[in-house]
C-alpha positions in Angstrom: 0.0 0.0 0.0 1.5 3.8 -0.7 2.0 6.1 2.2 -1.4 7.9 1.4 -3.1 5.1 2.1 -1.9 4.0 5.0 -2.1 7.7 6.1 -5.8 7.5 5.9 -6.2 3.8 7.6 -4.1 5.5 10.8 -6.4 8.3 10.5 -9.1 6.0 10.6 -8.0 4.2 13.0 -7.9 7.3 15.8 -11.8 7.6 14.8 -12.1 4.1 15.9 -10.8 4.5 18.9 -12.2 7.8 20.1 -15.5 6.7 18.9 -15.2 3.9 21.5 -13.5 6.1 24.4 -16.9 8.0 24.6 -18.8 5.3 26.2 -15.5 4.1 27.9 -14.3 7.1 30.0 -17.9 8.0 30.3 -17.9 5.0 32.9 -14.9 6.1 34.7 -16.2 9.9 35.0 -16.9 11.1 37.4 -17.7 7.9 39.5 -14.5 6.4 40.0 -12.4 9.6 38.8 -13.2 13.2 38.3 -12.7 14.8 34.7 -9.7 16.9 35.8 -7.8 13.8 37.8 -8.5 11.4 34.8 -6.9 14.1 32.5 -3.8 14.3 34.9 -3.6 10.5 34.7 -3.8 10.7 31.2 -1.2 13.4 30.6 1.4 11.5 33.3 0.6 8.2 31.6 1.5 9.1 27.7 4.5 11.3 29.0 6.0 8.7 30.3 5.2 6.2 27.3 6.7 8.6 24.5 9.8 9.2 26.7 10.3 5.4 27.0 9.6 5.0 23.3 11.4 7.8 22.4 14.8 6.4 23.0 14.3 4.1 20.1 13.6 6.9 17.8 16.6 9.5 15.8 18.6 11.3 17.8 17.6 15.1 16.6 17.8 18.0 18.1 14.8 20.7 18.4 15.7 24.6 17.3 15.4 26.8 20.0 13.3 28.9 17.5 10.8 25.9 17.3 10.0 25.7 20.6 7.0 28.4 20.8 5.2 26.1 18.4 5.9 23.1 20.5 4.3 25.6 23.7 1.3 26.5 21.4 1.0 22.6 20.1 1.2 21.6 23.7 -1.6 24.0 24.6 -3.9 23.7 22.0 -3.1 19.7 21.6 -3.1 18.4 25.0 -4.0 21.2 27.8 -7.1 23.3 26.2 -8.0 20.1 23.7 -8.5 17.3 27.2 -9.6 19.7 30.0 -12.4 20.9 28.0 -13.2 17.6 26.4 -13.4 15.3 29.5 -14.9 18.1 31.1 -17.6 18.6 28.9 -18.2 14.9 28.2 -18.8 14.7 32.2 -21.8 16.9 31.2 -22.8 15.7 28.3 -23.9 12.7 26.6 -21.1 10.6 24.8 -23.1 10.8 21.0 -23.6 14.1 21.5 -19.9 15.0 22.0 -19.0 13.1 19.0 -21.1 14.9 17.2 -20.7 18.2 18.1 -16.4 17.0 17.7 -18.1 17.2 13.3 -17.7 21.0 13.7 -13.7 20.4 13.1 -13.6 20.0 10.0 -14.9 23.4 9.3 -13.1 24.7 11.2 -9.7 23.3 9.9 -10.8 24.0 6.4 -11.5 27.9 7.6 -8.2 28.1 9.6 -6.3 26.0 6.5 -7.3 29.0 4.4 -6.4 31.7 6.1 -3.1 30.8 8.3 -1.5 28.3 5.6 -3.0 29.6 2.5 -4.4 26.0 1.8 -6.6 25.9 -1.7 -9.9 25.1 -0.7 -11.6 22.6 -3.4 -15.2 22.6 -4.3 -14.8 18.9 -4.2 -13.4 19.5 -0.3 -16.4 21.7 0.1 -19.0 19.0 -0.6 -17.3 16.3 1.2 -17.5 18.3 4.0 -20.9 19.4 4.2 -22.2 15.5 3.0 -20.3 14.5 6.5 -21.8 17.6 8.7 -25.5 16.5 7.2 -24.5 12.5 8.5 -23.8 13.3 11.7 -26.7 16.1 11.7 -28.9 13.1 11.2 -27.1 11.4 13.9 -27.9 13.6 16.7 -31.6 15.2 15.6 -33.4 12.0 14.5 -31.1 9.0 15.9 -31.3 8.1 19.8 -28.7 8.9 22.1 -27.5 7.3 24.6 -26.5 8.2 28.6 -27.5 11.5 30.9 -26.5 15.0 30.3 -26.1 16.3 33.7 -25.9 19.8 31.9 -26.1 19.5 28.5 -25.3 23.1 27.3 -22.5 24.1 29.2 -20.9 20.0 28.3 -22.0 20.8 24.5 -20.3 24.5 25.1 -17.2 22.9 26.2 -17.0 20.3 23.7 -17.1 22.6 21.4 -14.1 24.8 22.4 -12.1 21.5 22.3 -13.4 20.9 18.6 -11.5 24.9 17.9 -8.7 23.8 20.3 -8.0 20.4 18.2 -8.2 22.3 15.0 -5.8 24.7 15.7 -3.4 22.2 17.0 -4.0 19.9 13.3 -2.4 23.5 11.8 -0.1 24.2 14.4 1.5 20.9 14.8 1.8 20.5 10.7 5.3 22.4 10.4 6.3 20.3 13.1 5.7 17.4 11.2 7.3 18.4 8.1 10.4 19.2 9.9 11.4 16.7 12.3 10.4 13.2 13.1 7.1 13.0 15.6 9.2 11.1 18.2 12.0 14.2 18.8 9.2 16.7 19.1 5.6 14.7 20.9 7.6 13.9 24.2 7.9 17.5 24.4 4.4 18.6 23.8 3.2 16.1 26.4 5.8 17.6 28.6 4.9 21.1 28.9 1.0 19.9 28.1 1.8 17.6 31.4 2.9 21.2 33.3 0.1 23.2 32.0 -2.5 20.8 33.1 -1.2 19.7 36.6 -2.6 23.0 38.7 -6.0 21.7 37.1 -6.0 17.4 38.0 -4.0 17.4 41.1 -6.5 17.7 43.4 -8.9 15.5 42.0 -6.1 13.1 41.2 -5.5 13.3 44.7 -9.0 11.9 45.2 -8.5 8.9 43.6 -9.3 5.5 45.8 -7.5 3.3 43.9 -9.0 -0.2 45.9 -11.7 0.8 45.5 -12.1 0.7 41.6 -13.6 -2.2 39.9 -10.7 -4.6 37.7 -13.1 -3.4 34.6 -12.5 0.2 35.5 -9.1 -0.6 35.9 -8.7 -1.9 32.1 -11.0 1.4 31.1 -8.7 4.1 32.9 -5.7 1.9 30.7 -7.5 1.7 27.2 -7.5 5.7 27.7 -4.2 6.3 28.6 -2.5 3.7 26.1 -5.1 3.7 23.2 -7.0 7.2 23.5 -3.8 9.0 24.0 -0.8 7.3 23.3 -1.2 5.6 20.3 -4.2 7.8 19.0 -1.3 10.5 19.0 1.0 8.7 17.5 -1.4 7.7 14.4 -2.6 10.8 13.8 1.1 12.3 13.4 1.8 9.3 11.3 -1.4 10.6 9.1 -0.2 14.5 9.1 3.0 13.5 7.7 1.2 12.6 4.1 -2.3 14.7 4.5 -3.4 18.1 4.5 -5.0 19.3 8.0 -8.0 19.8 6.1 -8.3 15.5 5.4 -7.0 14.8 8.5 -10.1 16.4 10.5 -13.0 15.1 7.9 -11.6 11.5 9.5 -13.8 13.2 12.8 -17.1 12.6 11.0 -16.5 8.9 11.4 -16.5 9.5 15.4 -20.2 9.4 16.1 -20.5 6.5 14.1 -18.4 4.6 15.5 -20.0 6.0 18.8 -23.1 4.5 17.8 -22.0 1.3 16.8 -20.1 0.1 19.8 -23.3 1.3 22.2 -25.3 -0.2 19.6 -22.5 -3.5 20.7 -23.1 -3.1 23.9 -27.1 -2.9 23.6 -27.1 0.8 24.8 -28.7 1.4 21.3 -30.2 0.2 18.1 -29.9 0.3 14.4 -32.8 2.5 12.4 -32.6 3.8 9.0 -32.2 7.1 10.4 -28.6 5.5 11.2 -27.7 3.8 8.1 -28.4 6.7 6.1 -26.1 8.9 8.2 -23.7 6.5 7.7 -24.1 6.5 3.7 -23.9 10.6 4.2 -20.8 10.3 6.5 -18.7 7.5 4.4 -19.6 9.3 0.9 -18.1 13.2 2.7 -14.9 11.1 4.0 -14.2 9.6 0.5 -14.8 12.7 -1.5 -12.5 15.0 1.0 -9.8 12.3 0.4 -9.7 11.3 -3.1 -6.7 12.8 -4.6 -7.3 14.4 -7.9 -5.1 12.5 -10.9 -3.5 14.7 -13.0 -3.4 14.0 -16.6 -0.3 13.9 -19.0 
């Protein structure tokens, strides 16, 4: 397979697995852990892993004038992007965040144009909108699952992590195009790991560790090594051969994936309300990421 292909199965892959972390560290919040402890766990966590695995990576070495765009990537990729999310998740209901997560893409392709001067195709366009109408569907006609506590201010706060996320697709781009993502995302996770400490601690603090189920136990590690970890990792490996703009349209496939595993878990049910989203949703995702042929 080229590189563009597998660029788009990794980023494919992340959807999977966020689409399944909805419902996953929905049971963890704020039961067993509060939102701003499980982030702090999270952050500590996938520090530690991309240190460890850094040591098998190049040996490069950063520019010092690279550095504020490692801060910003760290803020808008790890602090901003998980306080707000598991925050507003802990409001909210899991299909709901996913699809409220759709409002990336537009965002990206806004930000694409006007930081990075990225062409905007009509073909982009309608890919784009065909995925936003999916999900639409999704969350006005299909059932959701789970209790919002407060659904607005969850829904608010989801959404600042959807504008968070985007600017760190952008930010982290040049990155990516410079160095290897092993010399440069131990960093970001770094600093991230200082901006978001003053924020966990004390609900890390909290934690009663014998008193959390063994299931609990394997959700709290699907989020650290899957959600973060390798979710980081994959969509780094996807940046290096797609346009920020591709890369987010990937997010339409969240909710679905949402669906499907509460659908697994009997937490909801297949209507045609659903299947046509999911027509809408595949047919945006493959027009955003067809690449145009050029002819002789």
């Amino acid at each position: 397979m080229s590189k563009r292909t597998w660029a788009m199965i990794a980023a494919m892959m992340v959807s999977l697995i966020y689409g399944v972390s909805f419902t996953v560290a929905k049971d963890v919040m704020p039961v067993y852990i509060k939102p701003f402890g499980f982030i702090l766990l999270r952050v500590i966590g996938t520090t530690i892993l991309f240190w460890l695995v850094s040591f098998f990576g190049p040996r490069e070495k950063i520019q010092l004038q690279d550095f504020p765009r490692i801060v910003a990537a760290a803020f808008f990729g790890v602090a901003l992007n998980m306080l707000t999310f598991f925050k507003g998740l802990n409001f909210t209901t899991p299909i709901s965040a996913a699809v409220i997560m759709v409002t990336t893409p537009i965002i990206v392709l806004i930000l694409s144009a006007i930081i990075i001067r990225e062409k905007i195709k009509l073909r982009k366009i309608l890919g784009i909108l065909l995925g936003l109408f999916g999900t639409g569907f999704l969350i006005l006609y299909g059932k959701s699952i789970g209790n919002a506590t407060n659904a607005s201010l969850g829904n608010l706060l989801v959404f600042i992590n959807a504008v968070s996320y985007a600017f760190y697709l952008i930010v982290v781009k040049k990155l990516m195009d410079k160095y290897n993502a092993f010399t440069f995302v131990k960093w970001i996770y770094s600093i991230g790991l200082l901006m978001v400490l003053p924020f966990g601690w004390n609900e890390y603090q909290e934690i009663h560790w014998s008193v959390i189920p063994l299931t609990i136990l394997w959700e709290i590690a699907f989020v650290v090594v899957f959600t973060t970890f390798f979710t980081y990792l994959l969509n780094l490996i996807s940046m290096r051969e797609l346009k920020p703009t591709t890369v987010a349209v990937f997010i339409y496939l969240q909710p679905l994936f949402a669906t499907v595993f509460a659908m697994s878990l009997g937490k909801d049910e297949l209507t045609l309300v659903k299947i046509l989203s999911a027509f809408l949703i595949f047919s945006g995702v493959y027009l955003v990421t067809q690449k145009k042929v050029k002819s002789d």
